[in-house]
C-alpha positions as CSV (number, residue, x, y, z in Angstrom):
1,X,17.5,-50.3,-149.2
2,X,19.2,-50.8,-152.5
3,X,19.9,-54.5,-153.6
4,X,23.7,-54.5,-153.3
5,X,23.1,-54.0,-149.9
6,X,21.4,-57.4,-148.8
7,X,23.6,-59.2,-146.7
8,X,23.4,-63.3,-147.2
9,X,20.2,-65.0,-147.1
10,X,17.9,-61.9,-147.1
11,X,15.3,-61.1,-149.1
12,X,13.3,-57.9,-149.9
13,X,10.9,-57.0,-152.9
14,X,11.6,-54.7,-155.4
15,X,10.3,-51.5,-155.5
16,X,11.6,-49.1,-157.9
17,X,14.4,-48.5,-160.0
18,X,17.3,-45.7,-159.4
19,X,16.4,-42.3,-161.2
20,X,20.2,-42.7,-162.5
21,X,19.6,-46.4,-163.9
22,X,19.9,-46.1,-168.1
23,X,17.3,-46.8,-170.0
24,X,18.9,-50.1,-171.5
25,X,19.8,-51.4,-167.9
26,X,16.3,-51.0,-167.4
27,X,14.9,-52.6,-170.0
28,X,17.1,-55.7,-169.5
29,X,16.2,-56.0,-165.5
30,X,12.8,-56.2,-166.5
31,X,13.6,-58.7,-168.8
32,X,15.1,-60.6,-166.2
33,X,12.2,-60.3,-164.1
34,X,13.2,-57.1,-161.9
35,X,9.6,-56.6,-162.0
36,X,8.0,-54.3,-158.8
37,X,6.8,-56.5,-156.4
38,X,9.4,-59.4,-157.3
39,X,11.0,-61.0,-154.0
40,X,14.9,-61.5,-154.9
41,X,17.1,-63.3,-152.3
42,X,20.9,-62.8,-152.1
43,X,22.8,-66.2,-152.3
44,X,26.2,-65.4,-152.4
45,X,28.2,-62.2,-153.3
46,X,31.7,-63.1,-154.8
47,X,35.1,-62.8,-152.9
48,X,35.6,-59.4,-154.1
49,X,31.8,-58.7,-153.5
50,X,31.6,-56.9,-157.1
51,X,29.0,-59.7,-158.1
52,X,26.2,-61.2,-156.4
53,X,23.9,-64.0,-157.1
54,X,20.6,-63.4,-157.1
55,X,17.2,-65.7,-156.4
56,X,14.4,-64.3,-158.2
57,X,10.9,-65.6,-160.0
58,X,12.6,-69.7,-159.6
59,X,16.1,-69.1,-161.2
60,X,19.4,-68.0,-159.7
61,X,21.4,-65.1,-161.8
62,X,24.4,-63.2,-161.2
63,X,24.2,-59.4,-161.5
64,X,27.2,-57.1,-161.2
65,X,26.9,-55.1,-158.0
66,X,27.4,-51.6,-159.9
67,X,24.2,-52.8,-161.8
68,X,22.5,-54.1,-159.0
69,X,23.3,-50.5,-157.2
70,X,20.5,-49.4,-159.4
71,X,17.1,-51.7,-157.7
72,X,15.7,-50.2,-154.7
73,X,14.1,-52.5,-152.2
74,X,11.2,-52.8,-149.9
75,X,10.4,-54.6,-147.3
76,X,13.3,-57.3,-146.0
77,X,13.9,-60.6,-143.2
78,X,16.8,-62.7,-143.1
């Protein structure tokens, strides 16, 4: 499941990165956190769904959903 798929209030845990994800996209997800094994929640996606807000590691973020096309999930409840 990619991340931009997560419908409100699920969770999964991140398992990879998309082969097509740039290098500097990926560098600043793991920055952020977007470390395998991570459980990230979906809070709220915006009217035009194009960004969501996301729950990870104690902090809420917003990530555009093009970027958040890239994180591959594992594992999900709602």
């Amino acid at each position: 499941m990619i991340l931009s798929e997560l419908k409100l209030g699920q969770e999964g845990r991140i398992e990879a990165f998309s082969e097509k994800c740039p290098v500097k996209i990926k560098r600043r997800l793991l920055d952020l956190g977007f470390i395998t094994g991570t459980k990230v929640r979906l809070v709220r996606k915006s009217i035009l769904s194009k960004v969501v807000l996301l729950e990870l590691r104690g902090y809420v973020l917003s990530l555009q959903k093009k970027i958040a096309n890239y994180v591959i999930l594992g594992g999900k409840n709602g």
